[in-house]
C-alpha positions in Angstrom: 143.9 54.9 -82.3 147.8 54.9 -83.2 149.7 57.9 -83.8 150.5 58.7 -87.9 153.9 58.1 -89.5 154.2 61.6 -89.6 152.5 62.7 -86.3 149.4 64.4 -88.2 152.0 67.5 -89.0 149.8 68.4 -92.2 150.6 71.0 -95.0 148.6 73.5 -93.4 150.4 72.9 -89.9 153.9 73.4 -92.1 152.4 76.6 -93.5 151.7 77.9 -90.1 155.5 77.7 -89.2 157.0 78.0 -91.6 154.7 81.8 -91.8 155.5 82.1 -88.1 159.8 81.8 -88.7 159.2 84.2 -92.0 157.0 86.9 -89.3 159.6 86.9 -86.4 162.4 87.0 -88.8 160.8 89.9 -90.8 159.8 92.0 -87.7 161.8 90.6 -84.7 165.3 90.5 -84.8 167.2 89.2 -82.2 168.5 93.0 -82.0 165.0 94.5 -81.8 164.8 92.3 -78.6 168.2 93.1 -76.8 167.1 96.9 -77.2 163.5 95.9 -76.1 164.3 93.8 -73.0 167.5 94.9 -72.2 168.9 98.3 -73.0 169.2 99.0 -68.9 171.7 96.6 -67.6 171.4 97.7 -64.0 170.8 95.3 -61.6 168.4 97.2 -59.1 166.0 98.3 -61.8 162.5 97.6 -61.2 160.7 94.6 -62.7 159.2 95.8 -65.9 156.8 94.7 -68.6 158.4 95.6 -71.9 156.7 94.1 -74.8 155.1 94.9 -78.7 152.0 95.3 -78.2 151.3 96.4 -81.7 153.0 93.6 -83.0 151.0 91.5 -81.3 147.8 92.8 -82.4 149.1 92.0 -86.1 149.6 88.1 -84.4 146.2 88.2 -82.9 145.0 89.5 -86.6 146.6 86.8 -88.0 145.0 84.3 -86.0 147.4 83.0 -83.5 146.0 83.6 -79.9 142.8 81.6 -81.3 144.2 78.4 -82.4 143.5 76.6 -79.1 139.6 77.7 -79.3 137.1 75.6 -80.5 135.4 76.3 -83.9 132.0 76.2 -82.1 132.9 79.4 -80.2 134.5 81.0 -83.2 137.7 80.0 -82.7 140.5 77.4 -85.5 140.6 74.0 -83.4 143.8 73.3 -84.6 145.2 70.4 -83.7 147.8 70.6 -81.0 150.6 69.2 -83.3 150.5 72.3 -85.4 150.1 74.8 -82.8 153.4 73.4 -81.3 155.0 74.4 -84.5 154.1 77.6 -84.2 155.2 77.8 -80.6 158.1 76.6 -81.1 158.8 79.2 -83.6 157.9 81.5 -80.6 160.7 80.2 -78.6 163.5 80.5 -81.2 162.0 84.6 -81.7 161.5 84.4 -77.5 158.8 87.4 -78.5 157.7 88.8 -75.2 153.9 88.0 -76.0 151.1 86.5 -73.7 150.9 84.0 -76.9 151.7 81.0 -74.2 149.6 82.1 -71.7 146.4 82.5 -73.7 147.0 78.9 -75.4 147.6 77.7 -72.6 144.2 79.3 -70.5 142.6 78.3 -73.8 143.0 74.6 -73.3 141.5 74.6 -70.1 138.8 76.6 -70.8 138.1 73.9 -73.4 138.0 71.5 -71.0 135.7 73.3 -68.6 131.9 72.3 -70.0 129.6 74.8 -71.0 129.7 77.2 -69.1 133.2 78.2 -70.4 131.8 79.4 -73.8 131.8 83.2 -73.4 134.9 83.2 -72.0 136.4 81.1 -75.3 134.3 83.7 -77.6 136.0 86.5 -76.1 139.5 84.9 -76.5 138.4 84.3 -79.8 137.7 87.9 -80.3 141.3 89.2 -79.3 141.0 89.1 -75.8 144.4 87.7 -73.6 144.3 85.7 -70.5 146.5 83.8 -68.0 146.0 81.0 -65.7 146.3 82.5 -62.1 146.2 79.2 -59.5 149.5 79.0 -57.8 150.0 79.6 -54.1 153.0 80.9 -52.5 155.2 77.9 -52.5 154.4 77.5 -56.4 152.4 74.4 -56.2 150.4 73.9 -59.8 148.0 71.8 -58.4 144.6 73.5 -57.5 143.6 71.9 -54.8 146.6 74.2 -53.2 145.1 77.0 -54.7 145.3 80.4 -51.8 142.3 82.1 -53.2 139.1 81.5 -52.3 134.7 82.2 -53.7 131.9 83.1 -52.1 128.7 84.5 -54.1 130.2 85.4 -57.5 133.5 87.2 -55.9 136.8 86.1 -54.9 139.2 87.0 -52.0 142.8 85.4 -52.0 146.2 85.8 -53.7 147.8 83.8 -56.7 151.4 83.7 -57.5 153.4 83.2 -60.1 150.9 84.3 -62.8 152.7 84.4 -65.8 152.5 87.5 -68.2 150.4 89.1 -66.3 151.1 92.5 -67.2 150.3 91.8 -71.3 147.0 89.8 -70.4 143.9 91.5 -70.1 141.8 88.3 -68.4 142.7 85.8 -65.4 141.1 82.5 -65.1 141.5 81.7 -61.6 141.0 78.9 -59.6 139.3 79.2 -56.6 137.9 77.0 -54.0 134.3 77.3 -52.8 133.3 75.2 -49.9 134.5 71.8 -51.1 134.7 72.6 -54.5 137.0 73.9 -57.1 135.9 75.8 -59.2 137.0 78.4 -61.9 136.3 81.8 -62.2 137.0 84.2 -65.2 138.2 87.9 -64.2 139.1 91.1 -65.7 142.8 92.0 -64.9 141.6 95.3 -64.3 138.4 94.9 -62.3 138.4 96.8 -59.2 140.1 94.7 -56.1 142.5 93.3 -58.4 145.9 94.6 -57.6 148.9 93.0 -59.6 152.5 93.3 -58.5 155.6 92.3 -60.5 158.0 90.0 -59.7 161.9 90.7 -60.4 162.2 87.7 -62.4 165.7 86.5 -64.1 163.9 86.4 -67.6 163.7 89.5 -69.0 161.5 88.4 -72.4 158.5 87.5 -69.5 157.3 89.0 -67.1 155.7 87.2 -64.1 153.7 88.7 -61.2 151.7 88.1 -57.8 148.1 89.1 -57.8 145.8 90.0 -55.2 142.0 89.8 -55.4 140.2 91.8 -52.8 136.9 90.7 -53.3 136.8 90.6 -56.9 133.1 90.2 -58.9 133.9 87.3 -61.0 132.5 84.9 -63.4 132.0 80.8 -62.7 133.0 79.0 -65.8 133.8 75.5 -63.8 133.1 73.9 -60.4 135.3 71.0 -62.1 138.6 72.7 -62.2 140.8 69.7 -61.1 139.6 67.9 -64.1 139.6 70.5 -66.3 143.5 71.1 -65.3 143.8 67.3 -65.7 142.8 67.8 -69.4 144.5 70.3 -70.4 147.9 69.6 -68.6 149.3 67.7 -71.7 148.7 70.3 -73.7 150.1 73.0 -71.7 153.4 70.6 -70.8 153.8 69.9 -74.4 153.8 73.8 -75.4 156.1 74.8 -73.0 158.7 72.1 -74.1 157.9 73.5 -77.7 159.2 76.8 -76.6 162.3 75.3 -74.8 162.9 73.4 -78.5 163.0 76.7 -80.2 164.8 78.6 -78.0 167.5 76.0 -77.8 167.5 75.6 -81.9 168.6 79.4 -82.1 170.8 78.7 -78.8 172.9 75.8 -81.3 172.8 77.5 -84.6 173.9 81.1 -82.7 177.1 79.2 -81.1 177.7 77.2 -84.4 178.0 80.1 -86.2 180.4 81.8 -83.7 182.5 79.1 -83.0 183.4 78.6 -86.9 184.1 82.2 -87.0 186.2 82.8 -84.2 189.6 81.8 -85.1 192.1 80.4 -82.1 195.7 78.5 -82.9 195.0 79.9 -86.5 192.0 77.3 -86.8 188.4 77.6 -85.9 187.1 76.9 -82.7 185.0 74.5 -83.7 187.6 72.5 -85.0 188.3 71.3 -81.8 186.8 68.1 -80.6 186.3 69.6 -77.0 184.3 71.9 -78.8 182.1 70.3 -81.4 181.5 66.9 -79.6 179.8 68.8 -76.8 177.4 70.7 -79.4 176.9 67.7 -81.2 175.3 66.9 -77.6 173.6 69.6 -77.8 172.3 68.9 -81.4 170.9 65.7 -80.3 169.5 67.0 -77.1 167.2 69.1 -78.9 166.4 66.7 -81.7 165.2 64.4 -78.8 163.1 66.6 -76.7 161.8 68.0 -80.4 160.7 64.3 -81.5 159.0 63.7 -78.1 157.0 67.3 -78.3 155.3 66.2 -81.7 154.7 62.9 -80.4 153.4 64.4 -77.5 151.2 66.9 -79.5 150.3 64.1 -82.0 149.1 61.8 -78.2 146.7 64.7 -77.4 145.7 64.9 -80.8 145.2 61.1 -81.6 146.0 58.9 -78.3 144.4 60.9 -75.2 144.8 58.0 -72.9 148.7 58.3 -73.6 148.8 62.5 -73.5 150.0 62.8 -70.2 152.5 59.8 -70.4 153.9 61.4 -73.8 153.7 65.3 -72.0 156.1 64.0 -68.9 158.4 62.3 -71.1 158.5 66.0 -73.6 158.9 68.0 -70.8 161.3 66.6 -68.9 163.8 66.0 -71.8 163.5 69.3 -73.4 164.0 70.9 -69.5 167.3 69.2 -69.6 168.1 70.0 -72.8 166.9 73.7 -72.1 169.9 74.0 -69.0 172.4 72.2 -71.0 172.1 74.1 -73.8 172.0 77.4 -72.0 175.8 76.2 -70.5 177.0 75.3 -73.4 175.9 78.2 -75.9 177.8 80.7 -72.7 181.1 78.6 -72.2 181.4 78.5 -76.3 181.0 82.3 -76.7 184.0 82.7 -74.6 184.7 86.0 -72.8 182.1 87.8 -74.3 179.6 84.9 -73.5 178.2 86.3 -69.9 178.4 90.0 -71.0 175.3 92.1 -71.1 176.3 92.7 -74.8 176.3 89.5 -75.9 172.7 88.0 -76.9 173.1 84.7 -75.4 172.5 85.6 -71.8 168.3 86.4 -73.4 168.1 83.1 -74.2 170.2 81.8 -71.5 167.4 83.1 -69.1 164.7 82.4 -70.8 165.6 78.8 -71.1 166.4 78.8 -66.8 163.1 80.5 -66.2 161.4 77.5 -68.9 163.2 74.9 -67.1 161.8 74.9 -63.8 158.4 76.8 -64.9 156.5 73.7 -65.1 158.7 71.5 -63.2 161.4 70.3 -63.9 163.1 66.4 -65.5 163.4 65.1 -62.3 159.6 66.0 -61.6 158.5 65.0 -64.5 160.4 61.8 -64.5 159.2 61.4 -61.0 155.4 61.4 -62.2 156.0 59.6 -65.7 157.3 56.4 -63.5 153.9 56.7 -61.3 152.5 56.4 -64.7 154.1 53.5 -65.7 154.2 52.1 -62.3 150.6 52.1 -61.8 149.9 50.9 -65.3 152.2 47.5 -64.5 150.8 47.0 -61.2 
């Protein structure tokens, strides 16, 4: 099956983001989260978890957090291209929400078999999760996973669990014997102790989480291919929130460069000013054509997901770093200040970048793809 002219994007997909922009600009201003996430600027402060969580509850009301569920178990089934939107909408906000994370755990739950249903039902019900599989020198793959099942518990650590402190589930891989297998927890079952990381993003938070034999749940014992199914999605979502985030990152600096007056003319009447943005402009407008085609493969063309999810990921990581630099150097002086809102955005789009590896990997694994597919 070929993709669609227009990726699948359909009115009700439009409706969804276009809602999404009107709700974050109607109840999160980029002021509401400089006084959320940063009103202490001193370097030694502990990692914290500062987040909305009444806000959220009116996104989880709205119907958000169960897009990525299947109808069956009560959830929307959207199709991936419209959830993007919404994400991406997410990233221009950069809410601090477990929004991502539960998509995210979502997808792979979907991908688990049967035995993932009550899990999906209680996502669909409001309940948050995160995918907790990582070992200490951040491998993704869960083969490499640390922690380890025996007889419905689990003993082990996993590491860079994102927004952990917002979720209140884990799915966790785990390996039993010689199988992988994955196992659905609650974040505050006894043996489960969760520290937080000091992390340069201050609109996440990420921690380290040790299970002390935990009591948990078997969903999978096919968690490698469950992960191989839901990668695409999960790459393609992240580059989504690297889209948005760099969209308010160019129309922020825009807006600032045309005000701010040097020689008696704009700044952005300078060509060593505007050239570079124009960069930037078409930065993002690649790596956002290549998340909806990306979206629209998972949606339309499976067998090309992952090729499509390399290719998203790797040029909206690139765009995320460059247009991080250029949004600081164009704000001038004030640009690295604590004051200034940039620096938000500017670490949310460093911690993006290399979250899910970065272009070079992804390049790196797109050309085994291709490689593999000549030979």
């Amino acid at each position: 099956m070929t993709q669609p002219d227009d990726f699948g994007f359909t009115e009700e997909a439009a409706l969804l983001k276009e809602s999404a922009r009107k709700f974050f600009s109607e109840h999160f201003s980029v002021d509401k989260l400089h006084t959320m996430v940063a009103a202490d600027p001193t370097p030694e402060r502990a990692p914290e978890v500062n987040w909305d969580a009444a806000l959220w509850q009116q996104m989880v009301d709205l119907g958000w957090s169960l897009l990525a569920v299947p109808e069956e178990q009560g959830g929307v089934g959207m199709p991936l291209v419209g959830v993007a939107g919404l994400v991406e909408e997410l990233g221009r906000a950069a809410f601090p929400c477990p929004l991502l994370s539960t998509l995210s755990a979502s997808y792979v739950l979907a991908a688990s078999g049967d035995g993932a249903h009550q899990a999906l039902e209680e996502i669909a019900a409001g309940e948050t999760a995160a995918l907790a599989m990582v070992n200490a020198s951040g491998s993704w793959s869960p083969a490499d996973t640390s922690v380890s099942a025996s007889g419905g518990r689990i003993s082990g650590t996993a590491w860079y669990v994102q927004d952990a402190g917002k979720v209140s589930r884990l799915l966790v891989c785990a390996r039993a014997g010689d199988k992988l297998g994955l196992y659905w927890v609650a974040a505050d079952a006894a043996g489960v102790e969760i520290t937080q990381d000091g992390i340069v993003d201050p609109t996440r938070d990420q921690a380290h989480i040790q299970f002390s034999d935990v009591e948990a749940v078997c969903v999978s014992e096919q968690a490698g291919e469950a992960f191989a199914a839901a990668m695409p999605a999960i790459w393609t979502l992240h580059a989504a929130d690297m889209v948005g985030a760099g969209e308010w990152q160019l129309q922020t600096t825009v807006e600032y460069v045309n005000q701010r007056q040097q020689f008696d003319k704009p700044l952005g009447f300078f060509q060593a000013v505007k050239h570079p943005l124009v960069n930037v402009m078409i930065d993002i407008d690649e790596a956002k054509s290549l998340v909806y085609a990306s979206a629209c493969a998972v949606d339309c063309e499976p067998d090309k997901a992952a090729q499509y999810a390399h290719m998203a990921q790797a040029s909206a990581s690139d765009m995320a770093g460059f247009a991080s630099s250029r949004s600081v150097q164009y704000h001038g002086g004030i640009g690295f200040t604590w004051e200034c809102y940039v620096h938000l955005f500017f670490k949310r789009q460093k911690h993006s970048q290399m979250l899910w590896g970065d272009g070079p990997w992804h390049r790196a694994r797109l050309a085994e793809i291709l490689i593999d597919s000549a030979a």
